[in-house]
C-alpha positions as CSV (number, residue, x, y, z in Angstrom):
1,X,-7.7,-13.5,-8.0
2,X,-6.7,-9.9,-8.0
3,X,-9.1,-7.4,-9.8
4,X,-9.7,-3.9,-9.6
5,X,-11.1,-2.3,-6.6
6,X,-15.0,-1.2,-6.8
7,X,-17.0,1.1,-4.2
8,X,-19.2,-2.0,-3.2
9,X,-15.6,-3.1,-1.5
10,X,-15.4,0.2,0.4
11,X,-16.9,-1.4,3.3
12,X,-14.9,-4.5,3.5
13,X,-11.7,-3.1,2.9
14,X,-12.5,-0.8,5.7
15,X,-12.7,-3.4,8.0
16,X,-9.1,-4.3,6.5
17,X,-8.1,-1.0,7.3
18,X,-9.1,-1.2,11.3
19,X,-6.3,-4.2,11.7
20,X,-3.7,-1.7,11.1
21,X,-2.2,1.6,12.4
22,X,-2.3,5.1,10.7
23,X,-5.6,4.5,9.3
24,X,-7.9,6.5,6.5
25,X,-10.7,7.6,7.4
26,X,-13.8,6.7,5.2
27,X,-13.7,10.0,3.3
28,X,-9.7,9.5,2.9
29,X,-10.7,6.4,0.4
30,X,-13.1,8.3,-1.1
31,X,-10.4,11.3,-1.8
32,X,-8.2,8.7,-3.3
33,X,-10.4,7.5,-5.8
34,X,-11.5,10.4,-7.3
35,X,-8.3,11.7,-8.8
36,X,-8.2,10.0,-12.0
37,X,-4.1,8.6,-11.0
38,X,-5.1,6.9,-8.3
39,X,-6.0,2.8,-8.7
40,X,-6.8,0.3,-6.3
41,X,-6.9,-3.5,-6.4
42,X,-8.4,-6.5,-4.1
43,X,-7.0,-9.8,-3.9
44,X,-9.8,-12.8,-2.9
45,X,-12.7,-11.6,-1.0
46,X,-11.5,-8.4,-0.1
47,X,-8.9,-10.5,1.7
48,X,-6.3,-8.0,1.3
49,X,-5.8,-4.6,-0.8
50,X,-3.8,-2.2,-2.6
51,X,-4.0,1.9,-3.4
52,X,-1.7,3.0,-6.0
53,X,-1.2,6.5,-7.1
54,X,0.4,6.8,-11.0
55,X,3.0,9.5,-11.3
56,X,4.9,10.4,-14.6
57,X,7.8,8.4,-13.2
58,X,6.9,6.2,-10.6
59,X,4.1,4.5,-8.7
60,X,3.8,4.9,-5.7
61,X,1.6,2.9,-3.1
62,X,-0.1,4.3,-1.0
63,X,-1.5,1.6,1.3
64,X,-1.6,-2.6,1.3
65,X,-3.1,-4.3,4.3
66,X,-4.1,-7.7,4.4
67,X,-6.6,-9.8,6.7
68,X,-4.1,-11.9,7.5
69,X,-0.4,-11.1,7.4
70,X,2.3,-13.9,6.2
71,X,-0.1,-15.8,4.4
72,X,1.2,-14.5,1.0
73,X,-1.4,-12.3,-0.4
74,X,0.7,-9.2,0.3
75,X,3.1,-10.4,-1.6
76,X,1.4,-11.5,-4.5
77,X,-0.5,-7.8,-4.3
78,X,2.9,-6.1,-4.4
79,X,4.5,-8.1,-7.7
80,X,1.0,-6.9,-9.4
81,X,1.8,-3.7,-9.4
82,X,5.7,-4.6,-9.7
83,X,4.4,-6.2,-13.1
84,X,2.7,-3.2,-14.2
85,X,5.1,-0.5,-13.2
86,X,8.8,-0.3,-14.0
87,X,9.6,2.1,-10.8
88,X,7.7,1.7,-7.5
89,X,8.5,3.6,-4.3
90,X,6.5,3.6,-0.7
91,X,6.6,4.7,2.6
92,X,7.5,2.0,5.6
93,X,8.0,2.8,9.3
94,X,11.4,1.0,10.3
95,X,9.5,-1.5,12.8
96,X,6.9,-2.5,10.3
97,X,7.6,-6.3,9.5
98,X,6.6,-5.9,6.0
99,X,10.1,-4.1,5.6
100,X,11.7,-7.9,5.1
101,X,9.3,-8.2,2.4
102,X,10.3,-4.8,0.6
103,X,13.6,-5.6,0.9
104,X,13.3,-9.5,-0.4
105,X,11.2,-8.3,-3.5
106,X,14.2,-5.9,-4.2
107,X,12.8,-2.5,-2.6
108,X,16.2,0.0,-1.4
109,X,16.1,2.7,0.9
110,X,16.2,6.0,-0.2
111,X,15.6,8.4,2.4
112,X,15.0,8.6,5.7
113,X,12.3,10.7,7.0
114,X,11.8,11.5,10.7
115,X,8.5,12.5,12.3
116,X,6.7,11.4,8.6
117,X,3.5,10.0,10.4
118,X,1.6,12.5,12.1
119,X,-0.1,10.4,14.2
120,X,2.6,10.0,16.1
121,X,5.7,11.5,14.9
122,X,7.3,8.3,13.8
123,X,9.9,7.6,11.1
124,X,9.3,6.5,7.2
125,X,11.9,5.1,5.2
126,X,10.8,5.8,1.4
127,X,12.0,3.2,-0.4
128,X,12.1,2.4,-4.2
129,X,12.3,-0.7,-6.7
130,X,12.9,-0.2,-10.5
């Protein structure tokens, strides 16, 4: 089940968030969520997430992490907000092995932007799906 992301889930989502690089801080979520464009959705338990920021044109996400990786959940997270938005765009880092996944659920490259993560200077492809 996929629903709407609450502040009781901060905590668990969180703990999401350590599996991965380029993390938020705490007080990054809390930015996110209080402009009024920006959305967020768990899947299970808080077995996975997704942050989603509405422009006039576009969606664009701004993070999906899952406990596990491969087990589907990212997927299914991805085509709900493929379902709700006509154009989606992200950023990726060329070695992340979600890229396949982009690319299979019809994402395309459109730029290529060197030293996009400041954490450590590393690449983003922004990519796009209408």
């Amino acid at each position: 089940m996929i629903r709407q992301l609450e502040t009781s889930d901060l905590v668990a989502v969180l703990k999401v968030e350590e599996m991965y690089p380029d993390l938020w801080p705490h007080w990054g979520f809390k930015n996110f969520f209080a402009t009024s464009n920006c959305h967020g959705y768990v899947i299970g338990d808080v077995d996975g997430y997704i942050l989603v920021r509405e422009h006039p044109d576009h969606a664009f996400i701004e993070k999906v992490a899952v406990k596990v990786p491969g087990n589907g959940l990212g997927t299914r997270l991805l085509q709900f907000v493929l379902q709700k938005h006509p154009v989606v765009r992200l950023h990726v880092r060329p070695e992340n092995p979600a890229l396949r996944l982009y690319k299979r659920l019809g994402f395309v490259i459109l730029e290529t932007i060197p030293n996009y993560y400041t954490s450590d200077g590393g690449t983003a492809f922004l990519m796009e799906r209408q």
